[in-house]
NULO-708422 format. One record per residue (C-alpha): x, y, z. Coordinates in steps of 0.1 Angstrom, whole numbers, padded with zeros to 4 digits, always signed. Last residue first. Layout:
N
XYZ...
This chain:
672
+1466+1068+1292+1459+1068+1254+1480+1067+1226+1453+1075+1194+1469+1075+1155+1437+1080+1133+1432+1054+1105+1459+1021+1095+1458+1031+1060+1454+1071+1058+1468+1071+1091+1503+1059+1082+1523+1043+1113+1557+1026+1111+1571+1007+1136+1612+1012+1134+1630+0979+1121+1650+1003+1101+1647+0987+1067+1607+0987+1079+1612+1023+1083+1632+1033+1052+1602+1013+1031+1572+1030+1050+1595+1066+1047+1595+1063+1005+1557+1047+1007+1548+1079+1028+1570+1102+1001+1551+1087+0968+1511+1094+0989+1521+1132+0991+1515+1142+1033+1487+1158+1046+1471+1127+1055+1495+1117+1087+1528+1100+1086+1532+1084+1124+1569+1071+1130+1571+1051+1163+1598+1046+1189+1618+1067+1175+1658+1063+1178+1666+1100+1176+1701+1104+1156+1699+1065+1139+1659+1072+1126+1666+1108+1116+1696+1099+1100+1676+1071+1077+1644+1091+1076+1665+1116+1052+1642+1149+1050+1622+1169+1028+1591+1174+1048+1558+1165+1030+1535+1181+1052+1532+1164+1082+1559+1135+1096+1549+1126+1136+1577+1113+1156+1571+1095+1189+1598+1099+1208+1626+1075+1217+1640+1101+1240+1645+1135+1235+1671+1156+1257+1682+1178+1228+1669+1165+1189+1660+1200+1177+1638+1196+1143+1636+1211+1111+1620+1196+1082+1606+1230+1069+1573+1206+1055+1567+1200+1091+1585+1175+1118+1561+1171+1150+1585+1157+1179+1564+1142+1206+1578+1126+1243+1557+1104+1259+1548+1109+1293+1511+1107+1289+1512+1132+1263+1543+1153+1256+1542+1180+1232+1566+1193+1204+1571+1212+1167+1551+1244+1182+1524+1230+1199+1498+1251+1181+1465+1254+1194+1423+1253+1184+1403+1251+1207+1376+1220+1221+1357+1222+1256+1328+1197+1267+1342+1162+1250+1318+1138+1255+1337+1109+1241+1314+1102+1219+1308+1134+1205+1342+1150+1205+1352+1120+1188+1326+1118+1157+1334+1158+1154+1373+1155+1147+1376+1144+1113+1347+1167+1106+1362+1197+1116+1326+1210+1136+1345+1218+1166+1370+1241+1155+1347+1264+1145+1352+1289+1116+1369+1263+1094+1397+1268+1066+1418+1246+1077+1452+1249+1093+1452+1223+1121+1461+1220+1157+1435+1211+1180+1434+1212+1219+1407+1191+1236+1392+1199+1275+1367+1169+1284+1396+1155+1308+1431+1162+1287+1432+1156+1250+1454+1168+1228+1450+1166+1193+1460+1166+1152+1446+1174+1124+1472+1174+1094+1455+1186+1059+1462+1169+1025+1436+1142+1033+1423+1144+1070+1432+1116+1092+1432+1122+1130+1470+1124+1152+1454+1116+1186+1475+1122+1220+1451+1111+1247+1445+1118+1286+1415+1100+1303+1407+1115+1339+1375+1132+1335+1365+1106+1308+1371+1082+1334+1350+1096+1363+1325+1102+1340+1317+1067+1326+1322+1058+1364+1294+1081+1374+1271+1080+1348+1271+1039+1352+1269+1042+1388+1237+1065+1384+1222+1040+1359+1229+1009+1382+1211+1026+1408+1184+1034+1388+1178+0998+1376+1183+0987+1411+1152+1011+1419+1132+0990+1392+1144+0955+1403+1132+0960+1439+1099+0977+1428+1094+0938+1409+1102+0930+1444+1080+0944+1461+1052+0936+1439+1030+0965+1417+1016+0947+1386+1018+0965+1350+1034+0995+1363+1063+0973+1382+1072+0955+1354+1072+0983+1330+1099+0998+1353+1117+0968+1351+1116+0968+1318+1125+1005+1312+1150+1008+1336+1166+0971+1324+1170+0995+1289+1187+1020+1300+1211+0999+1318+1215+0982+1283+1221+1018+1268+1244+1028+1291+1265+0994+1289+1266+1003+1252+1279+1039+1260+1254+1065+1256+1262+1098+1228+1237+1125+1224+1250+1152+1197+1214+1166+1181+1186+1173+1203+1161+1186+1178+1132+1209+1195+1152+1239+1188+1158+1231+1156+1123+1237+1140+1133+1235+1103+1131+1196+1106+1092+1205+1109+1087+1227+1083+1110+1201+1062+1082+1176+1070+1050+1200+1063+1067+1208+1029+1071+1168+1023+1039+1159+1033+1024+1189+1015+1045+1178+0981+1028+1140+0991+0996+1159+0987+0998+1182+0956+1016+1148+0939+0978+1127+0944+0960+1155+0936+0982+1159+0898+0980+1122+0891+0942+1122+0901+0942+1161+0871+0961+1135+0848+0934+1108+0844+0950+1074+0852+0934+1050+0829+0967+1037+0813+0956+1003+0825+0995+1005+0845+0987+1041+0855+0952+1028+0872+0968+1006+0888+0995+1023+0905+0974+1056+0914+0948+1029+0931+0977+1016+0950+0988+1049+0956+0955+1059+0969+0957+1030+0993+0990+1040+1006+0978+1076+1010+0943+1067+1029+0964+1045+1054+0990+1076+1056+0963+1099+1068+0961+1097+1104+0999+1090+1101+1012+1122+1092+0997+1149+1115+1000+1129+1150+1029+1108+1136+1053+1149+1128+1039+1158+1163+1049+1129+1185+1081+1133+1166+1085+1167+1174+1114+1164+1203+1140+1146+1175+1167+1126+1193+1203+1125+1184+1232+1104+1185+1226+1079+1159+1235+1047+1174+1226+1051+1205+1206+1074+1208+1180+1053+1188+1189+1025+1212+1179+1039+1238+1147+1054+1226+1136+1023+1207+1108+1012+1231+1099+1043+1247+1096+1056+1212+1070+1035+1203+1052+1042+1235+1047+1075+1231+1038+1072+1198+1010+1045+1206+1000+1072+1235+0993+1100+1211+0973+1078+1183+0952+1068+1207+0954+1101+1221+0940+1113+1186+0917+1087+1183+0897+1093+1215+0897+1128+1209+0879+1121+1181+0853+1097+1188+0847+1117+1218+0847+1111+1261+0884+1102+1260+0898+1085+1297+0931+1097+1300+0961+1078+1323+0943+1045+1310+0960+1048+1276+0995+1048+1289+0992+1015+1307+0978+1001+1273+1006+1014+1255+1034+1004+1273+1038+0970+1267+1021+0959+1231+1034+0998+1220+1068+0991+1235+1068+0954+1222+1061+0969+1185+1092+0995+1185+1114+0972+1199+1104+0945+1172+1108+0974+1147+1145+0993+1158+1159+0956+1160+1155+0948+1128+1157+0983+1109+1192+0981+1128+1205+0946+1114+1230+0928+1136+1199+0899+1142+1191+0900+1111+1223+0885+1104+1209+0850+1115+1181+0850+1080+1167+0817+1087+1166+0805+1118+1167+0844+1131+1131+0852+1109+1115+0824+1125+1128+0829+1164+1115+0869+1151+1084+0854+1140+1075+0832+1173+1088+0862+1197+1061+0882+1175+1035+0860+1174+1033+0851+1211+1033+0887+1217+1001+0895+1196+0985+0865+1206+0988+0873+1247+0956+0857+1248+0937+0834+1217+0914+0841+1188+0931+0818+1172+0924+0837+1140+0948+0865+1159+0977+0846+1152+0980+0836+1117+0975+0877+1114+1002+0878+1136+1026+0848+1121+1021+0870+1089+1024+0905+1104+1064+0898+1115+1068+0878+1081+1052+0910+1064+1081+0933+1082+1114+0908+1082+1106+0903+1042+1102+0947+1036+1130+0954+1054+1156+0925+1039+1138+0938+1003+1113+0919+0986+1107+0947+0958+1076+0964+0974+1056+0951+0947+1066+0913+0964+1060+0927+0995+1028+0938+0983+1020+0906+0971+1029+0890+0999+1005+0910+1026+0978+0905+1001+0984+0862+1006+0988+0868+1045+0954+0887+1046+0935+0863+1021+0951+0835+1047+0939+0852+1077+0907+0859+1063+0900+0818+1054+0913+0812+1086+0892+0829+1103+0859+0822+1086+0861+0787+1092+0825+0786+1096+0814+0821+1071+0808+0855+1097+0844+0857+1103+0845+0864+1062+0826+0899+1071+0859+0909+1088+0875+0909+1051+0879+0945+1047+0886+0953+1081+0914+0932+1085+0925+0945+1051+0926+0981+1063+0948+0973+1100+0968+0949+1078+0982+0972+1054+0985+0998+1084+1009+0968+1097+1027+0967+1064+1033+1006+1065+1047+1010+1100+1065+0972+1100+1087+0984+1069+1086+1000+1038+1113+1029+1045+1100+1067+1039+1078+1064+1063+1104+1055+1092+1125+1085+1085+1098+1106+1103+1118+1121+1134+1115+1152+1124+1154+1153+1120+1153+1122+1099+1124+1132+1076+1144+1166+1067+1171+1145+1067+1164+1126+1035+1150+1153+1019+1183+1170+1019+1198+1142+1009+1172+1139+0980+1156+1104+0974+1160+1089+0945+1178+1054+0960+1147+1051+0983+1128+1021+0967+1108+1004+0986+1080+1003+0965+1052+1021+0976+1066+1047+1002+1097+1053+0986+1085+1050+0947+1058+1078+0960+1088+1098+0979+1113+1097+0948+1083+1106+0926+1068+1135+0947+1106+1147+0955+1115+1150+0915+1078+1162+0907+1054+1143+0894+1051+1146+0855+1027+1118+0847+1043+1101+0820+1070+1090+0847+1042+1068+0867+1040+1043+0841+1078+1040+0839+1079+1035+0876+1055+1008+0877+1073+0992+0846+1106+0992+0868+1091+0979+0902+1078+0950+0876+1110+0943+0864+1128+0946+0903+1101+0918+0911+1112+0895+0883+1147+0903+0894+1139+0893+0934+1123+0863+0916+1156+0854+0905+1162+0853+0866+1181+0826+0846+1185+0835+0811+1213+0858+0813+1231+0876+0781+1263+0889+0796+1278+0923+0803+1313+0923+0795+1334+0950+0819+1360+0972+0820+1346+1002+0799+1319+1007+0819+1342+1018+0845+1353+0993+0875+1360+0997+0910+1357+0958+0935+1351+0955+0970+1359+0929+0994+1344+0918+1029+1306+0914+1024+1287+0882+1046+1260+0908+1055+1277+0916+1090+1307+0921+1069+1293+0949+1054+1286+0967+1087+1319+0964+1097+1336+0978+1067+1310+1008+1068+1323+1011+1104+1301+1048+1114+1326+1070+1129+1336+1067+1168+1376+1075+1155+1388+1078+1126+1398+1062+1096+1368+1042+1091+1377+1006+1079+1384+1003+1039+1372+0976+1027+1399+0953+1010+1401+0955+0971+1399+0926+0946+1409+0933+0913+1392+0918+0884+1388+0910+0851+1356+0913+0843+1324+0894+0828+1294+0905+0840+1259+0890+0848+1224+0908+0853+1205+0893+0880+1192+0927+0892+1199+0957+0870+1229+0976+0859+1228+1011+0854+1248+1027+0828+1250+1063+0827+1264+1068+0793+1279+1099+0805+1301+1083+0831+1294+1071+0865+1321+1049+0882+1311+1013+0889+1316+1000+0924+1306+0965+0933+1308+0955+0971+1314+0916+0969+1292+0884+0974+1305+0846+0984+1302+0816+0963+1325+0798+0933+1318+0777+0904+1356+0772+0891+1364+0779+0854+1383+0811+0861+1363+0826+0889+1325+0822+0888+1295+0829+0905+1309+0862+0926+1279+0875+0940+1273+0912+0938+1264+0943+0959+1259+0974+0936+1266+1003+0940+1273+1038+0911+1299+1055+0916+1310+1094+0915+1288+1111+0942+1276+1076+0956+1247+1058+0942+1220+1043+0969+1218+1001+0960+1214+0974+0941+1213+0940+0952+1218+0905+0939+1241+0915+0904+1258+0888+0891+1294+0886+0885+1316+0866+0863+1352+0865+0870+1383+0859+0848+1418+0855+0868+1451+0874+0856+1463+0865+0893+1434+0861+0920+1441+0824+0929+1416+0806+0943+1404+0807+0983+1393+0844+0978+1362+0830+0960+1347+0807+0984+1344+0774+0971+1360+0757+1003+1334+0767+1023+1336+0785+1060+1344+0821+1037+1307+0816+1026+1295+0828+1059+1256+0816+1057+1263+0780+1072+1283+0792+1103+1258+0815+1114+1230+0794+1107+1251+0768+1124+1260+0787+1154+1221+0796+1160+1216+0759+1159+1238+0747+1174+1223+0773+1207+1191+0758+1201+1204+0720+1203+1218+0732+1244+1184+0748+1250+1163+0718+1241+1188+0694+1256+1182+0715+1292+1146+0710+1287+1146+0676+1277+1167+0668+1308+1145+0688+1332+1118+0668+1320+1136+0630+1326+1125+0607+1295+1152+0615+1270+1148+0593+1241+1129+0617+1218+1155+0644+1227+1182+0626+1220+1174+0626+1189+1176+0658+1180+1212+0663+1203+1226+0642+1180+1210+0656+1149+1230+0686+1163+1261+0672+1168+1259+0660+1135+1254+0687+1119+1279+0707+1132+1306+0676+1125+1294+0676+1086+1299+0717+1085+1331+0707+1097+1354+0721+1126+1362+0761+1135+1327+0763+1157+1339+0793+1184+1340+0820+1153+1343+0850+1186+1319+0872+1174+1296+0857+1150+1296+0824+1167+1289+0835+1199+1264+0860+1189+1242+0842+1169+1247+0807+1194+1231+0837+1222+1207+0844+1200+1193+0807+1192+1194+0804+1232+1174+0836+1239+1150+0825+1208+1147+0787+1228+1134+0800+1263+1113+0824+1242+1095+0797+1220+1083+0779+1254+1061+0803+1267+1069+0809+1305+1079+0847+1307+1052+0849+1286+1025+0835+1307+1040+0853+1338+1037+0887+1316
């Protein structure tokens, strides 16, 4: 750990990091691209003439942190003055090319695209592309281009509370527009450039068609084009969280899992090279070379890139022969990977894999000694046992915390599965091939299905057991990261017992307990009024300590599970929920609240400026209303027709009274 702790590379990736975060967060560089640069060929040169040590080091640090701001900086088209939402919109004529395609909705199809051209102006910058589904069923492929003319949409933030920020997470991939055609509303254009992202989306296409003439079934094909070529867009929802909930979603997405088995088989392929002088080398770079072609297969998707670069500067690695190799090549790929691609850095799948990989480097070993194996077998199995264990130690935290649930049989669902998943990857190769040479006999087709349907069946038996799934775990951020310094410090300690390595572990749980504490003493004492958004319903709440009152009309069985209202109660560890009705008033945090329903009657004794919330399309004139109660905020909630909002938006802003409509702005929350 001491040589780690000490390796140069790390000093730099905490300082290329912390310029990611700085400059993503709070936009500190707002000069030139020119001046960026040239403060940090400044600081380049200054380190050749600096002769004091301390001096270099502190340079060294200082230009790592430009740099992190300047990747950030240079990859947000917005900072250049060919972005697209710098030119006028009005009748304008954009061509659009296709960079990424992704999972269809229920009525659209997605697609992100770059915007290449407004008017006659070359432009940059990329765009959510929505095009409705129709019974032509038009998909659009990679690098195609088309002409529209469009209309730029905002992305619509979530509209209440603690649900997942779609907007958000767009705009971490440089995304903040969105476009809705119909086939009928755009050219498609004849294209002679292609990317090699499209060249590999062609091939990912012929695969596919070659395997079609082989009658898999719907979930065979969806899971074989999964597994082998990245592509998940097929895949059943159902299906989908059957691997979630037995904690197997990982082997549906192409990532460090798959490409590290990759290099586990080739490794022992071309360990007779070692044997040749320069052997090493020569097997790392066959490695590194097969490694690329399958991402390439794969379809050189953000996954699939961060995964092989992670096993490239490993297999680079390891013909070193040298210690610590494996950790060394990992902090030396991710400072890679962040240089050029910043955003990773945001990117779930990212962090979920290097966290996955140190716990096994970290934890593993320690776990392995607890049980000495005397047989091949047993010895594989807690091999295999202990390098779950201490995958999961690693990503635990943040698994909870961003989605909220844990699943107990995961040890289970990696015992059973991935034992055989090498064999199944290779087979698929071979099932590839051969169905390209149109050699593929149908009765290997038909084998090959009967075991990926016994994945899948042995999967869903799994999800099925939901006992063992502990679903609605919410951690705070500051939880998490205390979670996190427990692990550390307690791997610290495990790997070389010092008093003050023990000193940093029982702060860890000291921190923890005062984090629970405080986290509880405020939830305990947090009152809210929330008005949620539910289209043509009206959901609103009282919240007093972990006790929330509901009052809605839908047509739900448990009041808990109204989906408007679940992301809350989750996060904000809400213990008991019913349903109420505050009969046209409440008073929350000494507020006074008049709720006006489609009968528009109201009593106007002893109120003052009170909130007044409009549900249900109440036929009433906002002017009086406004002069007789003098509101300090009106809140128009889902339930109410679109034409009568815009009515009471305009009367309001007449007024000068704020104006509040949840189906734009989101859920209405006054909090003590």
């Amino acid at each position: 750990m001491k040589r780690l702790l000490k390796y140069v590379p790390l000093h730099f990736l905490v300082f290329l990091i912390l310029g990611i975060g700085i400059q993503f967060y709070t936009q500190i560089w707002t000069f030139s691209l020119l001046k960026l640069l040239s403060t940090i060929l400044f600081l380049s040169i200054s380190l050749i003439f600096l002769q004091n040590k301390k001096g270099i080091t502190f340079v060294a640090f200082i230009l790592y942190f430009f740099i992190g701001v300047s990747t950030v900086y240079i990859q947000d088209a917005r900072n250049f003055k060919n972005y697209y939402n710098n030119f006028s919109k009005q009748d304008a004529k954009v061509i659009l090319r296709i960079s990424k395609v992704l999972k269809p909705g229920f009525y659209y199809e997605k697609y992100v695209a770059e915007v290449v051209q407004l008017n006659e102006e070359g432009t940059r910058g990329e765009i959510l592309l929505n095009v409705k589904k129709d019974s032509l069923n038009i998909r659009l492929k990679i690098d195609d281009k088309l002409f529209v003319n469009p209309v730029f949409k905002n992305l619509i933030p979530p509209l209440n509370p603690n649900q997942f920020n779609y907007k958000s997470y767009l705009a971490k991939q440089g995304i903040h527009h969105q476009m809705f055609l119909e086939s009928s509303q755009f050219l498609k254009l004849s294209n002679s450039s292609v990317s090699l992202i499209g060249i590999s989306e062609n091939f990912r296409d012929k695969i596919q068609e070659s395997l079609l003439k082989f009658n898999f079934k719907n979930d065979e094909f969806a899971v074989i084009s999964a597994l082998l070529l990245g592509q998940r867009q097929d895949i059943s929802k159902g299906l989908l969280e059957d691997y979630a909930n037995a904690g197997a979603i990982h082997i549906l997405a192409v990532s460090g899992l798959h490409v590290g088995i990759i290099l586990l088989i080739l490794s022992f392929f071309f360990k007779p090279l070692e044997r040749l002088k320069n052997g090493a080398y020569l097997k790392a770079f066959c490695i590194v070379l097969l490694l690329w072609m399958f991402a390439f297969v794969a379809g050189l998707s953000a996954s699939v890139v961060r995964a092989v670069t992670m096993f490239t500067f490993l297999a680079i690695g390891q013909s070193f022969q040298r210690k610590k190799v494996v950790e060394f090549s990992l902090i030396s790929s991710m400072l890679f990977l962040l240089i050029v691609k910043p955003m990773f850095l945001f990117d779930v799948g990212f962090q979920l894999s290097y966290l996955a990989v140190f716990g096994i480097v970290w934890v593993q070993p320690k776990l392995a000694t607890i049980y000495k194996p005397k047989f091949l077998l047993d010895k594989k199995i807690w091999q295999l046992f202990t390098v779950s264990i201490a995958a999961q130690v690693g990503i635990l935290p943040l698994s909870i915390y961003y989605f909220q649930q844990f699943p107990g049989l995961f040890v289970l669902s990696n015992l059973v599965i991935i034992p055989f998943l090498g064999a199944i990857l290779v087979g698929g190769v071979v099932i590839i091939c051969m169905s390209l040479l149109n050699v593929l006999p149908q009765f290997l087709a038909d084998i090959y299905g009967a075991i990926i349907s016994l994945m899948n069946e042995f999967v869903s038996w799994i999800s099925q057991q939901e006992q063992f799934l502990f679903k609605e775990i919410a951690i705070s951020f500051l939880m998490m990261l205390g979670c996190y310094f427990f692990i550390f410090s307690g791997i610290l300690f495990l790997i070389k017992k010092k008093t003050i390595r023990l000193t940093y572990f029982l702060v860890s749980i000291l921190i923890l307990q005062s984090l629970y504490f405080i986290e509880g003493k405020t939830a305990n004492e947090k009152e809210a009024f929330i008005v949620f958004h539910k289209s043509r319903f009206s959901v609103i709440g009282k919240r007093e300590g972990d006790n929330l009152e509901i009052q809605h009309d839908l047509d739900t069985v448990k009041t808990k599970e109204i989906k408007a209202v679940k992301s809350y109660r989750i996060a904000e560890h809400i213990q008991r929920i019913q349903k109420t009705d505050f009969k046209s008033y409440l008073r929350s945090n000494e507020q006074d609240i008049l709720i006006i329903d489609s009968l528009g009657i109201y009593q106007v004794n002893n109120l003052k400026h009170p909130i007044v919330v409009l549900q249900y399309s109440p036929k009433i004139n906002l002017e009086r209303l406004i002069k007789t109660l003098e509101p300090s905020l009106i809140i128009a909630d889902g339930s109410n027709y679109k034409s009568y909002v815009t009515r009471w938006k305009n009367t309001s802003i007449k007024q000068e009274t704020p104006f509040h409509y949840t189906g734009q702005k989101g859920a209405f929350i006054l909090e003590n």
